[in-house]
TORPA-4810 file (N, C-alpha, C, O; in nm, 3 decimals):
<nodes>
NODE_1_-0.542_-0.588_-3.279_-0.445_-0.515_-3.201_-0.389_-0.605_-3.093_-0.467_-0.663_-3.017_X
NODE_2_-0.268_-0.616_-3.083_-0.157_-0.706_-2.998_-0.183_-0.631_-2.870_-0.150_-0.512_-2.879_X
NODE_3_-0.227_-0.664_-2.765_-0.176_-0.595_-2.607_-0.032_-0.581_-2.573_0.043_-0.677_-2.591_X
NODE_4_0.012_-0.470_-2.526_0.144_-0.502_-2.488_0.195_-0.457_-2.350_0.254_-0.358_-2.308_X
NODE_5_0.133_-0.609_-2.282_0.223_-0.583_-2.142_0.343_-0.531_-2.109_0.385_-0.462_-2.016_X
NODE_6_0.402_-0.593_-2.233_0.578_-0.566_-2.214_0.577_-0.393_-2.190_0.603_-0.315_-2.098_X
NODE_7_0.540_-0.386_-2.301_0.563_-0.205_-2.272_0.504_-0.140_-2.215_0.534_-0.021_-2.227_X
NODE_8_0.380_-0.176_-2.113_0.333_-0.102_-2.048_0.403_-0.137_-1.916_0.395_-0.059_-1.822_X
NODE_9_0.474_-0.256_-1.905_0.542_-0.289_-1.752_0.690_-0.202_-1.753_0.749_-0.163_-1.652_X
NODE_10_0.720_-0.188_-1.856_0.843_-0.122_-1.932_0.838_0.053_-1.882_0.916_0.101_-1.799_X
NODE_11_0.760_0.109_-1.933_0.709_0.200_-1.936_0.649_0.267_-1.785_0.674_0.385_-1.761_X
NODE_12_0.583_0.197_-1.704_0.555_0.236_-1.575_0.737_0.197_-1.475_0.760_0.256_-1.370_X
NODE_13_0.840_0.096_-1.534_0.930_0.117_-1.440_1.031_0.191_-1.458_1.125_0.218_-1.383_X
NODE_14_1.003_0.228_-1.578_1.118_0.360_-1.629_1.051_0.471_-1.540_1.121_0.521_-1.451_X
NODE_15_0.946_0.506_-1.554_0.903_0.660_-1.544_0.833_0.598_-1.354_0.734_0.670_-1.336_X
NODE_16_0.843_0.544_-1.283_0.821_0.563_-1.147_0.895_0.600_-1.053_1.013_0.565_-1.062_X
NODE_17_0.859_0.672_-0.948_0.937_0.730_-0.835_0.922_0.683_-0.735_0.824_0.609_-0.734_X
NODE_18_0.982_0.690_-0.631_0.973_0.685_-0.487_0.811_0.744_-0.437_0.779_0.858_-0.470_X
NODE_19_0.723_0.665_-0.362_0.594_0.726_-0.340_0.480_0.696_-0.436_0.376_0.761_-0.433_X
NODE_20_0.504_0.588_-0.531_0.426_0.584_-0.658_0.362_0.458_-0.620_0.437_0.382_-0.559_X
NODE_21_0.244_0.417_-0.640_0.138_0.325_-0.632_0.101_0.271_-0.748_0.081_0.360_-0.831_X
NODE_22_0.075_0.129_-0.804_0.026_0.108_-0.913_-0.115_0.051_-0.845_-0.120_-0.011_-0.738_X
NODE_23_-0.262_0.096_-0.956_-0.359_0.032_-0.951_-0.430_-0.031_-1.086_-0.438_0.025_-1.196_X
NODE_24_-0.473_-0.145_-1.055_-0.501_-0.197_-1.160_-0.619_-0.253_-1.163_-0.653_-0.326_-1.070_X
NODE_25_-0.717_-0.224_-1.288_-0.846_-0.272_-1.297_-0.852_-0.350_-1.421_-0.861_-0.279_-1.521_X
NODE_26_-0.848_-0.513_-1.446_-0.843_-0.552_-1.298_-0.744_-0.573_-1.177_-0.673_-0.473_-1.176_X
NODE_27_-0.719_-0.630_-1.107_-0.660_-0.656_-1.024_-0.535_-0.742_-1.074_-0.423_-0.732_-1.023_X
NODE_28_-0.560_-0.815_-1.164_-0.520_-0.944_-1.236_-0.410_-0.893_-1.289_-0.309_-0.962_-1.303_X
NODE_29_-0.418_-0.746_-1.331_-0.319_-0.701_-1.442_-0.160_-0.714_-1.352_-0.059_-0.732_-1.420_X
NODE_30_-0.149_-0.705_-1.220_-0.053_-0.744_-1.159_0.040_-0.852_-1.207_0.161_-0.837_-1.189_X
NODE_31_-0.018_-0.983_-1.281_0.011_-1.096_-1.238_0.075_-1.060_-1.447_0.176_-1.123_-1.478_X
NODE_32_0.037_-1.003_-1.515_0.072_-1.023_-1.671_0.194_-0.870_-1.642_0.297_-0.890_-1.705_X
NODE_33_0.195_-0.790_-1.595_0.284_-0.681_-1.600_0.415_-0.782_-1.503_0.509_-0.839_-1.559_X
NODE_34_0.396_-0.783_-1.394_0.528_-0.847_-1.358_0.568_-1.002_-1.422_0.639_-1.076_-1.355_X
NODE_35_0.534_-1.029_-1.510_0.610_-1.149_-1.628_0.714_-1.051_-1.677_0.822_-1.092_-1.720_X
NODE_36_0.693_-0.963_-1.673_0.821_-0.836_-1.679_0.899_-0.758_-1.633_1.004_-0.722_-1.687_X
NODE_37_0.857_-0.724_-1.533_0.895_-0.600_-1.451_0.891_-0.655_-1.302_0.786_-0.717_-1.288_X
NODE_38_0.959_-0.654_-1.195_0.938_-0.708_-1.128_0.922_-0.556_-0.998_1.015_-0.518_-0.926_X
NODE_39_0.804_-0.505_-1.001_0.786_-0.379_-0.943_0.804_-0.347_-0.776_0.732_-0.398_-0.690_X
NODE_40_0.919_-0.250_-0.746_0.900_-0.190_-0.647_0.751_-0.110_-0.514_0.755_-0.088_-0.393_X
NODE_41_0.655_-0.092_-0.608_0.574_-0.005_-0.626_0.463_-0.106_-0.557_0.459_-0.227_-0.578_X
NODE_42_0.373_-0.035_-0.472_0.269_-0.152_-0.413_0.156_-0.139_-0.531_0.119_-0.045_-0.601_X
NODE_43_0.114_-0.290_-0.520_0.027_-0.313_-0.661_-0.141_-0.292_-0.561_-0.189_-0.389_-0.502_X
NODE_44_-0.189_-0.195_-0.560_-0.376_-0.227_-0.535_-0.495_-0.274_-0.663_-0.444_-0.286_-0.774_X
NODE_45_-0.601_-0.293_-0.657_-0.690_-0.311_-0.790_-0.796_-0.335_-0.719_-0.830_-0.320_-0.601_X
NODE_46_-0.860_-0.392_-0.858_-1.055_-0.433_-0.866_-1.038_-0.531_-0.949_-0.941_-0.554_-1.022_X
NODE_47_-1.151_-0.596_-0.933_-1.213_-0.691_-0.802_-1.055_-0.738_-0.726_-0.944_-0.755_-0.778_X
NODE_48_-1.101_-0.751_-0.580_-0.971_-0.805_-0.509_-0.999_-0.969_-0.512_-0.917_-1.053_-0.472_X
NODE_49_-1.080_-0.988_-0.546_-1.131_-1.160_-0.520_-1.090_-1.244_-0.614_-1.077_-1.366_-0.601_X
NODE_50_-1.062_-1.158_-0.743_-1.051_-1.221_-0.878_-0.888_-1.277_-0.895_-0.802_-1.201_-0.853_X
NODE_51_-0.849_-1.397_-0.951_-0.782_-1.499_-0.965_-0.769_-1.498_-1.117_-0.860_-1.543_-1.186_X
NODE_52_-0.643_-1.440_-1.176_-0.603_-1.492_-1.319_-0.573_-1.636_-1.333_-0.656_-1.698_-1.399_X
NODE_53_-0.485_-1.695_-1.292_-0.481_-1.827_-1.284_-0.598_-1.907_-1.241_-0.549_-2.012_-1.283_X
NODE_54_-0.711_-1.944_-1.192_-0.837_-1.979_-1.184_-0.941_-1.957_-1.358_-1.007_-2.032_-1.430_X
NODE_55_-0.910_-1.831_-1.359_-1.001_-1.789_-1.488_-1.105_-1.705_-1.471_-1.106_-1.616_-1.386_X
NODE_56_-1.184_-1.724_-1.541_-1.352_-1.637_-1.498_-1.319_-1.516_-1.490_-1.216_-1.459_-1.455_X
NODE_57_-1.456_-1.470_-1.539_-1.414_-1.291_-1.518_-1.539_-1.257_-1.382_-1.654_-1.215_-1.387_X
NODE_58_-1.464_-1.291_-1.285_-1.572_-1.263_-1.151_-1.578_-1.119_-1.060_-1.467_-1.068_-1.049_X
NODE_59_-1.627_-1.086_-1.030_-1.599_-0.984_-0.898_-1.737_-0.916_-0.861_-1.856_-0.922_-0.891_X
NODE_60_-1.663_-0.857_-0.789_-1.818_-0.757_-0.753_-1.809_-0.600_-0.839_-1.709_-0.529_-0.837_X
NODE_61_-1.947_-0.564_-0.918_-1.936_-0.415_-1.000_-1.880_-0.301_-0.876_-1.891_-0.311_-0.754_X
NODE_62_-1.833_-0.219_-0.937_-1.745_-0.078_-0.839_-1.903_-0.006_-0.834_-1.992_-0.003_-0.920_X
NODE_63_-1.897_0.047_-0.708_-1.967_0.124_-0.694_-1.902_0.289_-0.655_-1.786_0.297_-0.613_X
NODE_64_-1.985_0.413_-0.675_-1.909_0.519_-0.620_-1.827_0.484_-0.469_-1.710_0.511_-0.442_X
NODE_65_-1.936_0.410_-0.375_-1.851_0.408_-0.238_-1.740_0.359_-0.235_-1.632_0.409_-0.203_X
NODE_66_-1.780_0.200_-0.289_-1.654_0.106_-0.248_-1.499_0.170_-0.322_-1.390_0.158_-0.267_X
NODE_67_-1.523_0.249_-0.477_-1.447_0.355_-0.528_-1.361_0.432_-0.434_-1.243_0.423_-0.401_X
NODE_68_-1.452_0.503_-0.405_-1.394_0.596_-0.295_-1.344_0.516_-0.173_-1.251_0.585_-0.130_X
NODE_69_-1.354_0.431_-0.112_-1.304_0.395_0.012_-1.174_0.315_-0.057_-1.079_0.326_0.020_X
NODE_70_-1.149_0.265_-0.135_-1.046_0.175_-0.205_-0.970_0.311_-0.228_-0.919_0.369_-0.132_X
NODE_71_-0.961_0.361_-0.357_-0.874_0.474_-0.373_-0.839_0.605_-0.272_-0.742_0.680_-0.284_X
NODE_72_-0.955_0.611_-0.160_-0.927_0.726_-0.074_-0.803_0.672_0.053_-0.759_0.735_0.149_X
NODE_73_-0.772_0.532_0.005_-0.714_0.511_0.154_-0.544_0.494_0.065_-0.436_0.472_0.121_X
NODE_74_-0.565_0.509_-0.065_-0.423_0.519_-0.116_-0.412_0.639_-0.159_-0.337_0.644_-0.256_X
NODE_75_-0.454_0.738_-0.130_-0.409_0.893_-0.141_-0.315_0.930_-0.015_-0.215_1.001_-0.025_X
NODE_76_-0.370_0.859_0.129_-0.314_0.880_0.260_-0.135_0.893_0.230_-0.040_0.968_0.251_X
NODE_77_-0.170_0.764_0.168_0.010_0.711_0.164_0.112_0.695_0.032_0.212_0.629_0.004_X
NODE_78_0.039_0.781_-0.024_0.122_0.766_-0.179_0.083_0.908_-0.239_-0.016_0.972_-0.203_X
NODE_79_0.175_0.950_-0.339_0.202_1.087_-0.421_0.129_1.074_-0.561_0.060_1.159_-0.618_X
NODE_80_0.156_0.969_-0.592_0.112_0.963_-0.742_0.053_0.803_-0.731_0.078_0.712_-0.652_X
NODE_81_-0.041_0.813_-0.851_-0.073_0.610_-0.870_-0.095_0.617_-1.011_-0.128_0.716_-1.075_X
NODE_82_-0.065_0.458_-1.067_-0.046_0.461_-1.206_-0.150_0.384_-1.189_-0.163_0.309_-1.093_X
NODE_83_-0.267_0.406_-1.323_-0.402_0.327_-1.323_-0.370_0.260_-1.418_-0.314_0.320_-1.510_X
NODE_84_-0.392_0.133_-1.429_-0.366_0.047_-1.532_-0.499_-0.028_-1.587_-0.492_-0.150_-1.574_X
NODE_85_-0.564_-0.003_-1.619_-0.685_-0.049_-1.686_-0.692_-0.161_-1.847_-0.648_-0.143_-1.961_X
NODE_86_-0.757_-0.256_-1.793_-0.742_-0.359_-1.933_-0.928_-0.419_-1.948_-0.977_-0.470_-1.847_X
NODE_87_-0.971_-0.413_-2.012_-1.153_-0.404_-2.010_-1.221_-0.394_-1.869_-1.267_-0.491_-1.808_X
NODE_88_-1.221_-0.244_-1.817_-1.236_-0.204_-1.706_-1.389_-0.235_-1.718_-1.446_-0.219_-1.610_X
NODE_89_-1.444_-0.263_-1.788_-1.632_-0.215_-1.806_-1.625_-0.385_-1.784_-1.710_-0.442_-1.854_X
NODE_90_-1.551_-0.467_-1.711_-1.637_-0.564_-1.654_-1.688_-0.555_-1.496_-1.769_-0.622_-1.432_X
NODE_91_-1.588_-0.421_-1.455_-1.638_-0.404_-1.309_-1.643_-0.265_-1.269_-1.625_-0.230_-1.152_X
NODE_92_-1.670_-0.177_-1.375_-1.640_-0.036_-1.381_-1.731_-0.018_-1.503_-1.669_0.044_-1.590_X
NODE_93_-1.838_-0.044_-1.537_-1.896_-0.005_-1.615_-1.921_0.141_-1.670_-1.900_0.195_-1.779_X
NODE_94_-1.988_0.194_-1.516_-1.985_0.332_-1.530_-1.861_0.407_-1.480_-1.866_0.527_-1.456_X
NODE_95_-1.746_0.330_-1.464_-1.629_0.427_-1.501_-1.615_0.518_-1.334_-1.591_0.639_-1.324_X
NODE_96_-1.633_0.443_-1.243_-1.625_0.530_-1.143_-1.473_0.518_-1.103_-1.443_0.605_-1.022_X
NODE_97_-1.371_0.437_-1.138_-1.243_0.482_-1.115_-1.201_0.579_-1.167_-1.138_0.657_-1.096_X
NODE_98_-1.218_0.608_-1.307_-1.180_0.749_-1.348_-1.239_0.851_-1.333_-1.178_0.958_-1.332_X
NODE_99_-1.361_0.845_-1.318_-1.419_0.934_-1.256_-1.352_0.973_-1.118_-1.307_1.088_-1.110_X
NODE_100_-1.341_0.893_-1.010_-1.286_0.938_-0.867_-1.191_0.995_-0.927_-1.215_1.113_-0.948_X
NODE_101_-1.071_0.953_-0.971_-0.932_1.011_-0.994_-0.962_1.210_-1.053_-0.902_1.310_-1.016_X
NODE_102_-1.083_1.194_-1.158_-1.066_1.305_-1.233_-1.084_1.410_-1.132_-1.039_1.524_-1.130_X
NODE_103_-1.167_1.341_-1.042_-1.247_1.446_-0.920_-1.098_1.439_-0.812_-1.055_1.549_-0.777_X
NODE_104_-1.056_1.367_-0.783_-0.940_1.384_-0.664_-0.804_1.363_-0.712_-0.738_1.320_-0.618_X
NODE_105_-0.731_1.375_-0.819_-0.642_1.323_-0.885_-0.649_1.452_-0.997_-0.743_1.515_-1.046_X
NODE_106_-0.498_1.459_-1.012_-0.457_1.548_-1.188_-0.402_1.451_-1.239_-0.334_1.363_-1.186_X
NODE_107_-0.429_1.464_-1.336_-0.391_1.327_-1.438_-0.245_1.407_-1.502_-0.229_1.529_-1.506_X
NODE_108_-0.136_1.293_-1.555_-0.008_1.374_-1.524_0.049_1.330_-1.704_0.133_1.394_-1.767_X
NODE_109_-0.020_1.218_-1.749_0.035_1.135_-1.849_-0.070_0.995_-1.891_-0.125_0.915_-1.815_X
NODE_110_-0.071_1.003_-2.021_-0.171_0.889_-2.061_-0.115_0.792_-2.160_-0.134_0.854_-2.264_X
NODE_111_-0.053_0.666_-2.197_-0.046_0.613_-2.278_-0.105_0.449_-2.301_-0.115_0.371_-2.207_X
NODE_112_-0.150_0.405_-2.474_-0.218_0.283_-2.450_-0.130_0.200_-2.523_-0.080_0.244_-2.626_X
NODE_113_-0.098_0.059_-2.473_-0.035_-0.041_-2.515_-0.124_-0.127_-2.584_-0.137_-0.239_-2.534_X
NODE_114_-0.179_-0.105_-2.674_-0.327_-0.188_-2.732_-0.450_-0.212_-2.651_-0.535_-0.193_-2.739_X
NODE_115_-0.488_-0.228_-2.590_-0.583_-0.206_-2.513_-0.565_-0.172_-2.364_-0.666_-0.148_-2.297_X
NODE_116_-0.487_-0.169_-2.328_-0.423_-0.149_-2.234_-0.394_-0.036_-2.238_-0.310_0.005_-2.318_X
NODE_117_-0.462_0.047_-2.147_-0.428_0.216_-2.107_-0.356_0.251_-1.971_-0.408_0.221_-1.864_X
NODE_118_-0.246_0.310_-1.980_-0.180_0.336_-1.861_-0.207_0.464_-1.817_-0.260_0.519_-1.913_X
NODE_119_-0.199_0.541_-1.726_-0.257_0.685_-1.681_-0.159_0.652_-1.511_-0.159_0.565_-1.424_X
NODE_120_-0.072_0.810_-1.546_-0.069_0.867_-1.456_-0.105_0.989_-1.350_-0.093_1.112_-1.358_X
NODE_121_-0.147_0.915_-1.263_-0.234_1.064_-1.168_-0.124_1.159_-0.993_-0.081_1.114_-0.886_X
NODE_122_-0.124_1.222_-1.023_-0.060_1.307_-0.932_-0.212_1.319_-0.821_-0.321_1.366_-0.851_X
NODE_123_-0.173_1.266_-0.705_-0.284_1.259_-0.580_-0.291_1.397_-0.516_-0.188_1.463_-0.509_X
NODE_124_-0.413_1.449_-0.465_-0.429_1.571_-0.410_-0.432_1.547_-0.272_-0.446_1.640_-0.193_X
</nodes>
């Protein structure tokens, strides 16, 4: 299965609004979506330390807290966030980003570009 940035960078700038946040796990996915799209939208993620251009798959694992303090401080200031996830189980094993969202977030829209799953969440 082909990944397809194109259409998932495609796809989040058609359908974004005013107030919309992209997050991305990893963090990295920033740097392969805008080879396309050159986004309005503030980019947050996981690991923040991690370097596509460097290499390595480094960071620190998500924990519930650091979860919650990362995503609780982009509910303050944004309506909706698009989760962009590309082998989240190197720092999300147990899935606590979607988990937070399911618990504080309605999920609005889901689509996958080959491994690449996009999800939109409407913030409470």
């Amino acid at each position: 299965t082909k990944d397809d940035w194109r259409a998932a960078a495609f796809h989040i700038d058609e359908n974004a609004i005013p107030g919309d946040a992209i997050f991305g796990n990893p963090a990295a996915s920033s740097f392969a979506l805008e080879q396309y799209v050159e986004f309005d939208e503030p980019f947050f993620g996981v690991p923040q330390n991690y370097n596509i251009i460097s290499g390595g798959w480094e960071g620190d694992m998500l924990t519930p807290e650091s979860t919650g303090d990362t995503l609780g401080q982009i509910t303050v200031n944004f309506e909706r966030v698009w989760l962009v996830e590309f082998f989240p189980e190197f720092w999300d094993e147990s899935k606590t980003v979607e988990s937070w969202l399911d618990n504080n977030a309605i999920i609005i829209g889901e689509r996958d570009f080959g491994r690449i799953r996009v999800r939109l969440y409407a913030l409470d």
